[in-house]
N, C-alpha and C positions, 0 to 999 in steps of 0.2 A: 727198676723192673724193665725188662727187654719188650720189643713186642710177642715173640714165642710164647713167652712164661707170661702175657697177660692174654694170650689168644687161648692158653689151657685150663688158667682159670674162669675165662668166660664160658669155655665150651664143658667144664665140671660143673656148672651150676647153670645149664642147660642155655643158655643166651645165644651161643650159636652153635654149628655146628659142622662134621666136616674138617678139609683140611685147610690149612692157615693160606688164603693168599699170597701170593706177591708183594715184598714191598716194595714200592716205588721208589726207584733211588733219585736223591735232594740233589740237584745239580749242583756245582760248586758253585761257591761262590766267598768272596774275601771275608774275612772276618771284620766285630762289627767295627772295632776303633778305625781298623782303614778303613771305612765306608766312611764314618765320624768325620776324619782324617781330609777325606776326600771331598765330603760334602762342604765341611769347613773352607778348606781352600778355594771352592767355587763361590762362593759368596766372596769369600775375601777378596776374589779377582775381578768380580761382578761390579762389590762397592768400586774398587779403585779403578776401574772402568769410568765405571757412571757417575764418580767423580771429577773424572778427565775431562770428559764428554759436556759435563754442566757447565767447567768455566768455559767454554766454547757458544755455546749456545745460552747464557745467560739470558742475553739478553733479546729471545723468542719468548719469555715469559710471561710477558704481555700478549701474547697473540695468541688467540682462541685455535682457530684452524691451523696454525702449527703445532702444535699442542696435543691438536686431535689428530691428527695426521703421522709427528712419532708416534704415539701410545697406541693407536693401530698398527704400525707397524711395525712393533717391536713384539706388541703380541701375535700379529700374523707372522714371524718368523719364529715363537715358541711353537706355534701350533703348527710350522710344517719341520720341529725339531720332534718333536713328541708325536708326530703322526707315524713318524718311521721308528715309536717304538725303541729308541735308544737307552741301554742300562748301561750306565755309566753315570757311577754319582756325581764328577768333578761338573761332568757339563750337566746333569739335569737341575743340579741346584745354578748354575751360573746362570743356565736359561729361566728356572723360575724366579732368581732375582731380577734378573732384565723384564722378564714379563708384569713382575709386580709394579716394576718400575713404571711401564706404560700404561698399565690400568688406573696408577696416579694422574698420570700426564694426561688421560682420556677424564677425569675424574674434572681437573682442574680446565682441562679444553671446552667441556661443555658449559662449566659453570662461564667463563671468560668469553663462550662464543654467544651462545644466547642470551649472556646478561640478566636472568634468571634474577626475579625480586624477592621469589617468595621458594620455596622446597620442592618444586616440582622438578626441578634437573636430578633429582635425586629418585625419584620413579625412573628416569632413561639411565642414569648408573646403577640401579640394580637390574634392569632388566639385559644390563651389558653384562654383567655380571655371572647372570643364569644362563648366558649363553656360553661362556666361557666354563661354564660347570660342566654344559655337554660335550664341547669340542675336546678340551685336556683331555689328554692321557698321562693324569701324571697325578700322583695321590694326592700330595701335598696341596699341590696346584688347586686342585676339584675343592680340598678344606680351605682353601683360605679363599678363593672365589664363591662358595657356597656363605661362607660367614659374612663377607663384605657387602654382598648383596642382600641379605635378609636385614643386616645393621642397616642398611641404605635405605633399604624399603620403609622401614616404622620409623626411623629418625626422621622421613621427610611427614608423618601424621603421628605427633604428639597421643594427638586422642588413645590413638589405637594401640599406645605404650604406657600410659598410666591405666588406662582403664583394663587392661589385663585380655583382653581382646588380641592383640599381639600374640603376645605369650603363650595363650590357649591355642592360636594357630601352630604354632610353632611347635608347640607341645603335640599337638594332634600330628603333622608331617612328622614327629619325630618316631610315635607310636608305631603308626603302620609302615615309617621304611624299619625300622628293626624288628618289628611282626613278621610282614609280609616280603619282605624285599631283601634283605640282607643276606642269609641264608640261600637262599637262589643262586645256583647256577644258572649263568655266568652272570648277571646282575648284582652277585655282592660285593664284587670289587668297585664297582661303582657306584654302590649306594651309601657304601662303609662311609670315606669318608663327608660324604652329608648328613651320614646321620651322627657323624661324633660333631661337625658343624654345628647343625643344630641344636647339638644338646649345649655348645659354648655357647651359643647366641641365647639358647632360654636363661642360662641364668643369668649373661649379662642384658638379657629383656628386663628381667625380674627388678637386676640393681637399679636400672635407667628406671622404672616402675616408680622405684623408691624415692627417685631424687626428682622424678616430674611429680610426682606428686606432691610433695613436700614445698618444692617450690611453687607449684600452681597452687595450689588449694590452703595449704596451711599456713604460710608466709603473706605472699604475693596476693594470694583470692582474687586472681584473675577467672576472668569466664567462670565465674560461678553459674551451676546449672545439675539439673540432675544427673548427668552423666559423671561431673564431677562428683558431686555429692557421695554418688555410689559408688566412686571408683576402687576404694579398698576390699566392701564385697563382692561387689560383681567379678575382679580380679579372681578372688578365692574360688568364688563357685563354679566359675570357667575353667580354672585348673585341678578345680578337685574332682571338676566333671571328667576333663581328659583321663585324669590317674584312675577315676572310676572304670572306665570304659577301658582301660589294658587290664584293671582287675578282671575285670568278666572277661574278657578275651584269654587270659593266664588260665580262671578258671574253665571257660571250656575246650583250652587245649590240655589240659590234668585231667579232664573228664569231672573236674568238682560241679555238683550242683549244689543249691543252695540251701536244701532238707539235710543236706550234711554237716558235719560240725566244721569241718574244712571254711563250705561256703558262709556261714553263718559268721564265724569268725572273721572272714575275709570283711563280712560287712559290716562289720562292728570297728573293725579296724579304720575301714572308710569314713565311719561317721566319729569316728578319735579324732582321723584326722581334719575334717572338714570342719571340726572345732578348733582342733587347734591352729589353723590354718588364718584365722579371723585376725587373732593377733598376732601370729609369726608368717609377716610376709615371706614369701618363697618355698615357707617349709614345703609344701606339694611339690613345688617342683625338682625341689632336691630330694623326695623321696621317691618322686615318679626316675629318677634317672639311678638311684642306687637299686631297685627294683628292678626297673630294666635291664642293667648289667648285672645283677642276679641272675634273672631271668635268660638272659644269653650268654652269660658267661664271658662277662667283656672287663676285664678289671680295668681300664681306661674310665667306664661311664660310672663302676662302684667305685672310685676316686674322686671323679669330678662331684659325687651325689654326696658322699661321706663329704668330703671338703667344703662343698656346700651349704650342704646339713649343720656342721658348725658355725659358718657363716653366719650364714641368717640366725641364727640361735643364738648368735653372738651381738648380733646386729639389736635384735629385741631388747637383751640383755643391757646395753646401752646405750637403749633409746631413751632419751630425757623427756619423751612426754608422758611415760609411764612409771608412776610410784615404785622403787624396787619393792616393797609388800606386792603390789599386784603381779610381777615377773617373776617373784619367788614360787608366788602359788601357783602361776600357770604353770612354771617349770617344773614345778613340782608333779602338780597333775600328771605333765607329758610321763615323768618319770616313772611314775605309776600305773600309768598303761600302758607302759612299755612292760614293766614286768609283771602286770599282768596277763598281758599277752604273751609273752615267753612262757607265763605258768599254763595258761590253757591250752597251747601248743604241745608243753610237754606230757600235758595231761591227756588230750584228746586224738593228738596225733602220735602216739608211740612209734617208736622204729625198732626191729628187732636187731641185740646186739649181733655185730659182725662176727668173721670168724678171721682166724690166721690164716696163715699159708697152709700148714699139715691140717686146718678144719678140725683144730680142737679148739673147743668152746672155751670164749675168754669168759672168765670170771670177774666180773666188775668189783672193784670195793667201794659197795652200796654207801656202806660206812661210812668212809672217808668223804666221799662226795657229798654224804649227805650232811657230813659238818662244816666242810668248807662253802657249801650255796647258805646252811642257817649263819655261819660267820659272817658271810658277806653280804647276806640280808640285813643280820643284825649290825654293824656297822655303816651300811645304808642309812638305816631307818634314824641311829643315832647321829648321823650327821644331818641329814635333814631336821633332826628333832633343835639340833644344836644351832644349825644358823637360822632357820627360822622362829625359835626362840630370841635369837638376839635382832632379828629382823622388825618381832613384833614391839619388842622391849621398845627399840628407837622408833615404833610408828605411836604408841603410845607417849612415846616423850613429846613430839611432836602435837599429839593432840591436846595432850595434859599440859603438857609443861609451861615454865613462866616466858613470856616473854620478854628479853633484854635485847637492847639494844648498847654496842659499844662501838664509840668514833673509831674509825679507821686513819693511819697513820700515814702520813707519804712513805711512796715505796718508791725503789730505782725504777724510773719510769722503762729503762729496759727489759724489766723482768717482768713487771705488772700484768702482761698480757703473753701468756704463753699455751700457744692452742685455743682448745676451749676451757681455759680455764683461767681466774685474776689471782695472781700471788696478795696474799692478805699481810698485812700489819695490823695491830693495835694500837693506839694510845695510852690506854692504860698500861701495857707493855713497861713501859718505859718509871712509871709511879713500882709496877711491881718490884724490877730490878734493882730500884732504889732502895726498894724495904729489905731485898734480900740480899744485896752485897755486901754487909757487913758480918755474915752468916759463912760468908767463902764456900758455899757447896754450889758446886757443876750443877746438878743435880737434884731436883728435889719435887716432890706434888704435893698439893695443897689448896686453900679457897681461897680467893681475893672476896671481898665484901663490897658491894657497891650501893650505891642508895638513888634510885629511879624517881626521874623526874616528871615534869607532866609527860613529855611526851616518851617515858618510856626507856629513857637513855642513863646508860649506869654511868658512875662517876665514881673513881675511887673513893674508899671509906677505910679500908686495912686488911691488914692481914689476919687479923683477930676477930672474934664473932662479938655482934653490939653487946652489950649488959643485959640489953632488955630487947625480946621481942617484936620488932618491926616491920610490919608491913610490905614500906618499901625499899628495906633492905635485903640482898638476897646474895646468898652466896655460889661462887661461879669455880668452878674447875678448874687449875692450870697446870700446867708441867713447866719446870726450867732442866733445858737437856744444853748442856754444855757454853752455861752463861746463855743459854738463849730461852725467853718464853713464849711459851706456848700455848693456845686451846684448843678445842675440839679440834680445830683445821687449819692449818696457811693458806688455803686455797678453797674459791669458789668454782665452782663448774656452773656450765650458762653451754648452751645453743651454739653452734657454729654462724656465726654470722652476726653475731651481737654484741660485738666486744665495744662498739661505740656508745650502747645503750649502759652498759655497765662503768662507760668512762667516769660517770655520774653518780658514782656510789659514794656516799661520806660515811654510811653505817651501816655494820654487820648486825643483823638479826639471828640471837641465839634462843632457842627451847633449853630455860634451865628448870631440872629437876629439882626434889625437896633436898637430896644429898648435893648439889652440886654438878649432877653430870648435866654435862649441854652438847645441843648436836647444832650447826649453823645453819639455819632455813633460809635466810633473803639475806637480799641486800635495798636498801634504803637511800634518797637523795636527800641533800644539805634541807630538804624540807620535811623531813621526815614522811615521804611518801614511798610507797612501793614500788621498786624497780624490777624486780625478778625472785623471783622463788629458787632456788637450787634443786635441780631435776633429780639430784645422784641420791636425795634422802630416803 
């Protein structure tokens, strides 16, 4: 569609009127790969540059006020490159390389001149930083000085990046420059990119969120205190406060008030989220940035907020300190307000169908649409029916089920430990294969019978069930896939950072059912004591 044939369709259906302005003709300019092309080679000339230039000057490394001395002025010769307004990609990327370069050098000058013991050199590199936000003229430049300096500011106060304080700031500057500032003539070139800055820095606020806390509080239990204490909530309700506050700002630039079904919903939406927000760190803030580039029409911020949005969901998802039962059902919940909220939407905010070009009335097929949304409800519902079925199945074996214990086997000490997880062996392994190698199938599932001892520990008995009902004999699950046997698992999952405490395991603890099926919950030391529970059950 041209602009003519979209200026007669507006003015057919009263929106303007009159006749078509002027278009403003686009100046030329190269197409994008040579721009690509162009920028690429500036860097490349930049590195091998400031490659040159290192072995030379090596050894100023040690000097503070040399230090500081390039990296000013290297960036005082970007800012009198960019003052004069140069388009030309080959040199604007070579000069934002060189300048990056010296805002390191200045990074590392201060740290080397003052001798700084504690984070405070790092309040004087971001406020070098905001400075450098106003002087550039140069987009890129403004983003990555704009991000370097808010990373700088909260990295030097821990506090104010676990406890979600941070974040909340950053979230609130991000609201009102894409409210109030973006959109502005001539302030939105210069607001642009700090406010896609910022939106990179909230969610990597969010991850750092996750890993100070984790490490301070949960691990470590350092500086315990109520700031700690709260820092999971207070985080949420700081961000779900920001994302409240562009709510109401959305709603009274739509003219929505809250006696509508608009606003009503708006707020119901908010307290979804402010729930679900408790246990999926981030989510607000990845929904505050997919809203926002709704809202403005920014597909860069509905990217970063979608990619997000899974992130974190993901993150939850294989968090080992939470029961997958408990994840399923939260997930499940979200799932469900979701299309609940689609349903009262389509119910309460109708849109009247469009028309074509000639303005004859499309005829929708109600029909058809209205079997494909009941099809896709209904295979919804049956797949949620389906694994949280099997979800529950295994949380009741767990609860129900017998407990067994069986000796672990030496494994290649190389493979034993891989990520967060221990490759498993058995001992009785090894009695099974014996019973079954004279049978010659690859292949094959069945019970081994084991007989528990005081403390709990199976020991083979056979492959065949006792004559007579005992006690403590109980029959266990296995598979043999290709001469090799197997149970529920070859692997444990465990915690990042624990793979020492696990060195110590001699026994797998299995939940076995009344049929044999078993799921592996712990693992055990040569004293039969508790080492770890297994997070992934």
């Amino acid at each position: 569609m041209n602009d003519r044939l979209l200026w007669e369709r507006m003015k057919k259906h009263g929106l303007v009127q009159g006749a078509m302005p002027p278009v403003a003709e686009q100046p030329d300019s190269s197409p994008w790969y040579i721009r690509v092309l162009q920028g690429f080679a500036g860097w490349l000339a930049a590195l091998l540059l400031l490659g040159f230039l290192g072995f030379g000057v090596a050894g100023l490394f040690d000097n503070g006020p040399v230090l500081l001395f390039m990296g000013l002025l290297l960036n005082g010769c970007a800012f009198v490159y960019y003052r004069k307004n140069q388009n030309n990609d080959f040199f604007d990327q070579l000069v934002l390389a060189f300048s990056l370069t010296g805002q390191f050098l200045v990074a590392f000058g201060l740290y080397e001149t003052f001798e700084f013991r504690n984070r405070d050199w790092l309040l004087l590199l971001a406020g070098y930083q905001f400075i450098l936000v106003f002087i550039m003229r140069q987009y890129l430049h403004r983003f990555l000085s704009t991000w370097f300096g808010v990373i700088a500011l909260f990295w030097g106060y821990e506090g104010l990046v676990y406890s979600g304080v941070g974040s909340a700031l950053v979230a609130a500057c991000l609201v009102w420059i894409w409210l109030d500032r973006v959109d502005r003539e001539p302030d939105g070139i210069f607001y642009e990119p700090i406010g896609y800055a910022l939106a990179l820095a909230l969610l990597q606020l969010n991850v750092h969120s996750h890993l100070w806390l984790l490490d301070l509080f949960w691990y470590r239990r350092e500086g315990e205190g109520l700031l700690l204490e709260l820092a999971g909530p207070l985080r949420t309700v700081l961000q779900v406060g920001v994302l409240s506050y562009f709510i109401w700002r959305l709603c009274q630039e739509q003219g929505v008030k809250f006696k509508q079904p608009a606003g009503r919903l708006a707020f119901l939406g908010l307290l979804v989220m402010l729930l679900l927000s408790f246990p999926i760190l981030g989510l607000s803030s990845a929904m505050l940035l997919l809203l926002l580039g709704y809202a403005r029409q920014k597909p860069v911020l509905m990217v970063m907020g979608g990619l997000a949005l899974l992130g974190f969901v993901g993150w939850y998802y294989h968090n080992l300190q939470t029961t997958l039962l408990v994840k399923s059902m939260i997930l499940m919940v979200t799932g469900l307000s979701m299309l609940l909220g689609w349903w009262l939407l389509r119910r309460y905010l109708r849109v009247l169908p469009a028309t074509d070009v000639n303005n004859n009335d499309i005829q929708p097929t109600n029909g058809v649409y209205k079997s494909a949304r009941l099809a896709a409800l209904l295979t919804l519902v049956l797949g949620l029916l389906g694994v949280n079925h099997a979800i529950i199945d295994k949380q009741h074996l767990i609860t129900d089920g017998r407990s067994v214990l069986l000796e672990l086997a030496p494994a290649d000490p190389r493979s034993i430990m891989q990520g967060d997880y221990m490759r498993l062996r058995f001992a009785i392994a090894a009695d099974i294969r014996r019973a079954v190698s004279s049978t010659n199938t690859p292949n094959m599932t069945g019970l081994v019978w084991v007989q528990l001892d005081e403390h709990g520990v199976g020991r083979y008995q056979g492959l065949t069930p006792p004559e007579e009902t005992i006690e403590e004999v109980v029959g266990m699950q296995f598979r043999v896939r290709n001469n090799r046997v197997q149970f529920a698992t070859n692997a444990f999952f465990f915690q990042e950072g624990d793979a020492k405490k696990f060195d110590q395991a001699r026994y797998g603890a299995f939940r076995v059912a009344e049929d044999g099926t078993l799921l592996l919950t712990a693992m055990y030391d040569k004293d039969h004591q508790l080492i770890g529970e297994n997070r992934l059950d």
